[in-house]
C-alpha positions as MATLAB code, in Angstrom:
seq = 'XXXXXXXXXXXXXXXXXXXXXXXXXXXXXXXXXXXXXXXXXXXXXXXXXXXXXXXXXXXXXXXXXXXXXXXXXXXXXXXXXXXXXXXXXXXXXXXXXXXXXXXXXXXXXXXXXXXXXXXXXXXXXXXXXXXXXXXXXXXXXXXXXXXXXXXXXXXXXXXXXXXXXXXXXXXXXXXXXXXXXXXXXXXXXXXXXXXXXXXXXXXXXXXXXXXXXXXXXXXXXXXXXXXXXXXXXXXXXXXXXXXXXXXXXXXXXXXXXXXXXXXXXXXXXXXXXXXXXXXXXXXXXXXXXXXXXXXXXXXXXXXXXXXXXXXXXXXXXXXXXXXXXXXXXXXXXXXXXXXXXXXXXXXXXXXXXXXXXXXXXXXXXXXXXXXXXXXXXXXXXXXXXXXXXXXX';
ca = [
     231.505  -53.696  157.661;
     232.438  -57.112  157.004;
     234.186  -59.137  159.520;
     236.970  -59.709  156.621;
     237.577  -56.014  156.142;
     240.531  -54.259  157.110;
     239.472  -51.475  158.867;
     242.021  -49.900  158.549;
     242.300  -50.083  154.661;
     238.731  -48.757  154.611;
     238.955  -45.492  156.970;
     242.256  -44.981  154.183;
     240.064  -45.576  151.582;
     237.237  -43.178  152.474;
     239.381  -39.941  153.115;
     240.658  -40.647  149.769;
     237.186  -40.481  148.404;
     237.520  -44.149  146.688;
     234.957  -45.665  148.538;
     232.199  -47.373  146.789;
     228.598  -46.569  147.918;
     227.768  -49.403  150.179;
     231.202  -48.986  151.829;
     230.137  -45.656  152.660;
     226.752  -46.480  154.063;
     228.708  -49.398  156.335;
     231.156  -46.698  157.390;
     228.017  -44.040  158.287;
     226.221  -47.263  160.243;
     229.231  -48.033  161.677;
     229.890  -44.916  163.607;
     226.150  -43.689  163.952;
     226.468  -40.421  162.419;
     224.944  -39.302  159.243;
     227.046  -35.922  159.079;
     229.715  -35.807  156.858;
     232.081  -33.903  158.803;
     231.731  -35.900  161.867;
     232.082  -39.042  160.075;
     236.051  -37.822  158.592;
     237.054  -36.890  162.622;
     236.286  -39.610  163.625;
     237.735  -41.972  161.042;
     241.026  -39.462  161.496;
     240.844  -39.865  165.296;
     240.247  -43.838  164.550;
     243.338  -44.005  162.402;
     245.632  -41.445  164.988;
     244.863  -44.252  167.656;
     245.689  -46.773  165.608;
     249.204  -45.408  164.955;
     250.523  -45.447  168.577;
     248.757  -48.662  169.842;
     249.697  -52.715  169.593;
     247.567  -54.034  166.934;
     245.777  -56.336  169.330;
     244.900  -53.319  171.091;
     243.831  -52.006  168.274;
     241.833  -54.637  167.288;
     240.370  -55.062  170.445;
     238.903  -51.644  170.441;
     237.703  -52.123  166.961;
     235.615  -55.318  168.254;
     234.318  -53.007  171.627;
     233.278  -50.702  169.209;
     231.267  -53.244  167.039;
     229.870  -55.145  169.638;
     228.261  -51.958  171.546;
     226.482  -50.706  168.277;
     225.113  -54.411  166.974;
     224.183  -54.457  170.713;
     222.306  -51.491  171.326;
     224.557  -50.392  173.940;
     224.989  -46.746  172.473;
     221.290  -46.180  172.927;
     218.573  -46.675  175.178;
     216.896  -50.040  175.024;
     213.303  -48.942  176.726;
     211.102  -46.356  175.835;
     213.213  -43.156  175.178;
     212.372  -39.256  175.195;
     215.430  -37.658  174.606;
     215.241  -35.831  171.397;
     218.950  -36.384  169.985;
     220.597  -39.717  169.911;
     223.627  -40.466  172.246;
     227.212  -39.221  171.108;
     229.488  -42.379  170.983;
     232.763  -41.047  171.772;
     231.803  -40.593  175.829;
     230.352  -43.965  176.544;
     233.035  -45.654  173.953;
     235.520  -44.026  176.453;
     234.361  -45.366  179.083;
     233.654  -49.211  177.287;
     236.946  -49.214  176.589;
     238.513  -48.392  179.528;
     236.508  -51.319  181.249;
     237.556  -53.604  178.403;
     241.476  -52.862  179.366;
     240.275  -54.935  182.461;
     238.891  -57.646  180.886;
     241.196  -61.003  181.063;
     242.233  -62.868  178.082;
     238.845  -65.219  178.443;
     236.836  -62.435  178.623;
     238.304  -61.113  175.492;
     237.322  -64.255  173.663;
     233.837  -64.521  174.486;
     233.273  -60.664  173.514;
     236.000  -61.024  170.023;
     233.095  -64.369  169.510;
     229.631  -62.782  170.154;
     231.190  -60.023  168.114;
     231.676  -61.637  164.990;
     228.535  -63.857  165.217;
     226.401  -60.363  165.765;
     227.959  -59.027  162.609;
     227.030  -62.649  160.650;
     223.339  -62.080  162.260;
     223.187  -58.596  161.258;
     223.939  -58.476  158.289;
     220.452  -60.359  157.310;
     219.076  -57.519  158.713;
     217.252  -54.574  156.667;
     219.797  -51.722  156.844;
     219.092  -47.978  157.038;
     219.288  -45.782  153.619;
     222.271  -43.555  153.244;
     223.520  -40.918  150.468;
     221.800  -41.836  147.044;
     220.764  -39.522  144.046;
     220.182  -39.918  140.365;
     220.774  -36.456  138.540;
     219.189  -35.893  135.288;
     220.527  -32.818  133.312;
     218.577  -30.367  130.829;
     220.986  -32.231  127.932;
     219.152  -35.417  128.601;
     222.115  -37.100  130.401;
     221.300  -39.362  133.600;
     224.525  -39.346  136.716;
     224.459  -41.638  139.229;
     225.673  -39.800  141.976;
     225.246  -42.570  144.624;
     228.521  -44.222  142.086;
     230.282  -40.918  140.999;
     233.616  -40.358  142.037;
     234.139  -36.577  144.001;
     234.851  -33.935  141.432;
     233.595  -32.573  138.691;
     230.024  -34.803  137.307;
     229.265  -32.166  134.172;
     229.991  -28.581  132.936;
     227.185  -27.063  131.534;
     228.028  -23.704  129.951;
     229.383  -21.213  132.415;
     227.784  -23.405  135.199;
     230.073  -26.652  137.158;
     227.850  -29.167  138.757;
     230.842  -31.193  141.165;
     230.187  -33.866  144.308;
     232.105  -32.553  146.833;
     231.350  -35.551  149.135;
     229.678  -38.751  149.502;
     226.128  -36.676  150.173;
     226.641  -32.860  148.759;
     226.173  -31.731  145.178;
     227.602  -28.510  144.072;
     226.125  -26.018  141.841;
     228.383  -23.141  140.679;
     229.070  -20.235  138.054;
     226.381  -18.188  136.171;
     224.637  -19.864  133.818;
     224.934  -19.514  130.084;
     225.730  -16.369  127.974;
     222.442  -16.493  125.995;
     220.170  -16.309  128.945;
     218.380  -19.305  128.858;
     217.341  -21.091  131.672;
     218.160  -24.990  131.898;
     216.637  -26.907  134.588;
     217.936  -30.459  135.792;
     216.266  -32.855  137.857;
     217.216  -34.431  140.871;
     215.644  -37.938  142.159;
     216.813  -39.060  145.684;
     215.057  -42.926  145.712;
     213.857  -44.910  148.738;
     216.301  -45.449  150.608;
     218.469  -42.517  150.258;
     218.764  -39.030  151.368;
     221.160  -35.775  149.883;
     222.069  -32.563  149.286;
     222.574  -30.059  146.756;
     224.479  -26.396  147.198;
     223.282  -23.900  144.258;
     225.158  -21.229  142.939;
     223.638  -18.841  145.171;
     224.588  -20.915  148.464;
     221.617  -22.228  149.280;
     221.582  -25.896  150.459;
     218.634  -27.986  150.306;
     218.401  -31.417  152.497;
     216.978  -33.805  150.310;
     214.854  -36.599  152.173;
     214.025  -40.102  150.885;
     211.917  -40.808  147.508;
     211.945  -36.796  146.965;
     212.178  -35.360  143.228;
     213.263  -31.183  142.788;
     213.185  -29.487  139.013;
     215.827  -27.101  139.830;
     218.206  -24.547  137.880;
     221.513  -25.033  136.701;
     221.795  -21.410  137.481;
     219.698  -18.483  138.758;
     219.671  -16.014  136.476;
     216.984  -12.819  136.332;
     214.889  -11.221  138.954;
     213.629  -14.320  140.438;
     215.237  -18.041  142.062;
     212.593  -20.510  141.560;
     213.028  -24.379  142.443;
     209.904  -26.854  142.398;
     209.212  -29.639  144.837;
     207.288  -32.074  142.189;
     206.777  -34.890  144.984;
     208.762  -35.550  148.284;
     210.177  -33.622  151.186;
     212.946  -30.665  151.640;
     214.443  -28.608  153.975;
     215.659  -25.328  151.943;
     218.397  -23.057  154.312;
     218.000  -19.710  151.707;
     220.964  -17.947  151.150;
     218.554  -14.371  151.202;
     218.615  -11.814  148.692;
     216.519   -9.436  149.092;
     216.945   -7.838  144.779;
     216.356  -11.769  144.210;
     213.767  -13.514  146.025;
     213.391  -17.264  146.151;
     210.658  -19.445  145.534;
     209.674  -23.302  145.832;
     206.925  -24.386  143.924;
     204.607  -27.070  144.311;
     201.514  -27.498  142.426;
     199.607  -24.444  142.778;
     201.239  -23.300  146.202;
     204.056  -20.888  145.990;
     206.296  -20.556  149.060;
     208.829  -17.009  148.576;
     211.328  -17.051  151.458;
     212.216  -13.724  153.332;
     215.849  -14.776  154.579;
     214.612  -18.073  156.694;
     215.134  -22.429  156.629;
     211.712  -23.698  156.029;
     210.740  -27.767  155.000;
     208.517  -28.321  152.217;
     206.905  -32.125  152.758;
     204.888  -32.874  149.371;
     204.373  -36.585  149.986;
     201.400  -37.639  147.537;
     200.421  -40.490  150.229;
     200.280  -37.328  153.141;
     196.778  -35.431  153.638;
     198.218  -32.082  151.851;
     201.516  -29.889  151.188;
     202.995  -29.063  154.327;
     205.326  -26.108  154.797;
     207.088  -25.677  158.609;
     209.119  -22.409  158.789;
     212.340  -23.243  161.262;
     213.463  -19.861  161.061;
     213.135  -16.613  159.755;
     210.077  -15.612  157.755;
     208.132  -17.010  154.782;
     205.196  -16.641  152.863;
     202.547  -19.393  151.019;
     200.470  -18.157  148.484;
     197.622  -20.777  147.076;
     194.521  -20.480  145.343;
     195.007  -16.499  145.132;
     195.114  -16.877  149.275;
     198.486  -15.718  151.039;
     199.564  -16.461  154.261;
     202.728  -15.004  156.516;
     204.153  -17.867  158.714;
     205.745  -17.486  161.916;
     209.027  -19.758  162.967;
     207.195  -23.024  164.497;
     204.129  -22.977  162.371;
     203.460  -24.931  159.615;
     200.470  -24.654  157.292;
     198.201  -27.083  155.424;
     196.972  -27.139  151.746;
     194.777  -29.428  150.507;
     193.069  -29.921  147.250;
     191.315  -26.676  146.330;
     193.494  -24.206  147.584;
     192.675  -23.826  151.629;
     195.789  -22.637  153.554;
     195.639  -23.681  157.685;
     198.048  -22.546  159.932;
     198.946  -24.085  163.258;
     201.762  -24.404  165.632;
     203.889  -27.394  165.543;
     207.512  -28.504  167.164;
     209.795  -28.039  164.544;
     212.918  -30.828  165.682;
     209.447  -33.304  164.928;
     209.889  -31.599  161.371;
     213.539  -32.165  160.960;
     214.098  -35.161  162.927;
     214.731  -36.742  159.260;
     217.269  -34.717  158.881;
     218.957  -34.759  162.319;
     219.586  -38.523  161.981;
     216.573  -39.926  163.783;
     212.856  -40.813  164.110;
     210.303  -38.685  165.698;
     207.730  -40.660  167.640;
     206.422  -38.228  169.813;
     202.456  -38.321  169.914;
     202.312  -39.744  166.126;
     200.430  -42.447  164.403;
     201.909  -45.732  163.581;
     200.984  -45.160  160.326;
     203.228  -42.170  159.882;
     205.966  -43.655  161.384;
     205.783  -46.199  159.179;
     205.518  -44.483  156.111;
     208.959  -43.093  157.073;
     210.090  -46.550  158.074;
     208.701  -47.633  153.991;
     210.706  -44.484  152.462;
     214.162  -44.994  154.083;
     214.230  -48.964  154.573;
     213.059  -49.196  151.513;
     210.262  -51.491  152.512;
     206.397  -52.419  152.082;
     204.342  -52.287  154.915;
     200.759  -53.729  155.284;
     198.645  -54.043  158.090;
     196.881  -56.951  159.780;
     194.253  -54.956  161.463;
     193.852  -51.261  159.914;
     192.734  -50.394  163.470;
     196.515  -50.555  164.084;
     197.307  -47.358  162.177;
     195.787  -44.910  164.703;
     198.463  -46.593  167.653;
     200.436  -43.574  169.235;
     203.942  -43.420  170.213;
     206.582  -41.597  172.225;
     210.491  -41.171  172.036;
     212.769  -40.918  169.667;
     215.134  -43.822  167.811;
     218.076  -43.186  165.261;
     217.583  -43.551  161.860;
     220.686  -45.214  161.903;
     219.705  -48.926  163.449;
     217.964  -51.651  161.512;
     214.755  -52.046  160.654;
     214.848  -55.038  163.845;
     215.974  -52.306  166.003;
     213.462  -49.491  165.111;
     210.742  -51.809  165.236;
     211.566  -53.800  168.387;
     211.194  -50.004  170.172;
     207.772  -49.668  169.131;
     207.217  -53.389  170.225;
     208.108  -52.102  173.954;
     204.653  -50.855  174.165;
     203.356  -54.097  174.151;
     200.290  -52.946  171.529;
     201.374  -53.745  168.342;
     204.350  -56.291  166.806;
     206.172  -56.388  163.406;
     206.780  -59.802  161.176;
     209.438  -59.164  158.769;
     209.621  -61.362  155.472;
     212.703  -60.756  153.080;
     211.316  -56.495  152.240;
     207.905  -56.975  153.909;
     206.631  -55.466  157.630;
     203.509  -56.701  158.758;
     201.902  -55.247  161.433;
     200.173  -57.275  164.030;
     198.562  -56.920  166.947;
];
């Protein structure tokens, strides 16, 4: 957020669903939580404080709270394992309670380095946040990232509404004549969503993804296709209505389970990880049952492989942070290119096989995400306007 904003006026603002989209992705950074929910408690708590405190006290909290996150003081600043990024509410407890201690000099300097962090930051490359363009079977293009919550068309029987800044919502059965009409959904760099269907199942939508999917499932069969991109499907099951995701030639039909679908065209091949419950990939006239934690493998021609993998590495995306355990810089950095938003090119290609360990939130700046890998002391970043180089 701006120094100049009234944060106040904001948090108001947001729960009244008039925030505009970079308002909203200053209000996620801000409070280091990508989940929806979480974000409205704490902007309630936020304001409840705010009613029964001095404004300077208020204020004062306010700047704690800025200066710890453009700090780093919320995370760990070496190497990290932990797979989940820290909570803020415990250690902003205890910040704050030190800060009642602090004498009216001491106030100064941190109410100063706070406001020249935020001028400094803002230069910085900020993290992606809810975006979507929605293309319906009439040939009309939404902007969801600009919508307003509510109702964005009515297509026959079927409602398509945003319920928040990141959910879509399918809903109703289709139209009377039978016919199927399929949208499709484009979440850019830089972005991330999801979509409810009439049937309740919620897909999490990562960055520079595009689905084909229904308006409405009608008939013996719910089929969605993953042209390009990466999705985490939690199937509401059926078992008179199965439910498919499509990709190419591969076929994935859920048996009551959350599986991801990752479809990159820049990966080796289409990767499906079943989280829970049980699934089954067909390719090439080849099928294969997958067990929860094991993720298989097609490549051009058709070859399914199976092996075991840790799932939170497959839906760290989704959890709010970067996986770095035992994976190659240039992974990481393809996910760094898809949710910064950035071009990355290499000094030495030799760099690309470097290995890593940890975790970081998806949340911090690209100067923050990159200054973790730097810890190692093997490789370094330069970063020119949307440009990372990687040096040794």
């Amino acid at each position: 957020m701006e120094s100049n904003d009234n944060p106040r006026e904001l948090y108001r603002k947001y729960l009244d669903g008039i925030c505009n989209p970079q308002e909203l992705e200053d209000l996620f950074h801000y409070f280091g939580t990508a989940d929806e929910a979480e974000l409205k408690e704490l902007i309630r708590n936020e304001l409840a404080t705010e009613d029964i405190v001095p404004a300077s006290e208020s204020e004062r909290q306010t700047l704690e709270r800025v200066h710890a996150q453009l700090t780093g003081d919320l995370f760990e600043t070496g190497p990290v394992t932990p797979k989940r990024a820290v909570k803020l509410w415990p250690r902003i407890a205890v910040a704050a309670s030190i800060l009642i201690c602090l004498s009216a000099g001491g106030y100064y300097l941190l109410h100063k380095h706070a406001v020249q962090q935020i001028t400094q930051n803002r230069q910085d490359i900020m993290p992606g946040g809810n975006k979507a363009i929605l293309k319906l079977a009439n040939g009309k293009t939404i902007v969801v990232t600009d919508a307003k919550n509510g109702l964005l068309a009515q297509q026959g029987n079927t409602s398509i509404s945003k319920k928040s800044a990141g959910m879509l919502v399918y809903a109703g059965s289709g139209n009377d004549n039978g016919i199927m009409l399929y949208d499709t959904l484009i979440v850019p760099r830089g972005g991330q969503h999801q979509v409810k269907f009439a049937d309740g199942t919620i897909a999490y939508i990562n960055a520079e993804t595009k689905l084909r999917i229904p308006e409405s499932f009608a008939g013996k069969e719910r089929t969605i296709e993953v042209i390009s991109g990466d999705a985490i499907f939690k199937v509401a099951y059926n078992a008179k209505i199965p439910f498919y995701v499509k990709h190419q030639g591969q076929v994935t039909q859920d048996m009551g389970t959350e599986f991801d679908v990752n479809a990159y065209p820049e990966e080796a091949g289409t990767k499906t990880t079943l989280i829970e419950g049980s699934i089954k990939v067909s390719a090439n006239g080849k099928s294969m049952l997958l067990k929860p934690g094991q993720q298989s493998l097609v490549r051009a021609g058709g070859v399914i492989n199976v092996k075991n993998v840790d799932v939170e590495e497959v839906t760290a995306w989704r959890d709010g942070y970067f996986d770095l355990n035992d994976v190659s810089l240039e992974r990481i950095m393809r996910e760094v290119s898809r949710w910064y938003d950035v071009d990355v090119v290499y000094a030495d290609n030799g760099l690309k096989s470097q290995v890593f360990s940890g975790t970081v939130s998806r949340f911090k700046t690209v100067p923050e995400v990159l200054k973790k890998m730097e810890l190692t002391g093997t490789v370094h970043f330069k970063v020119q306007g949307h440009q990372i180089t990687v040096i040794p």
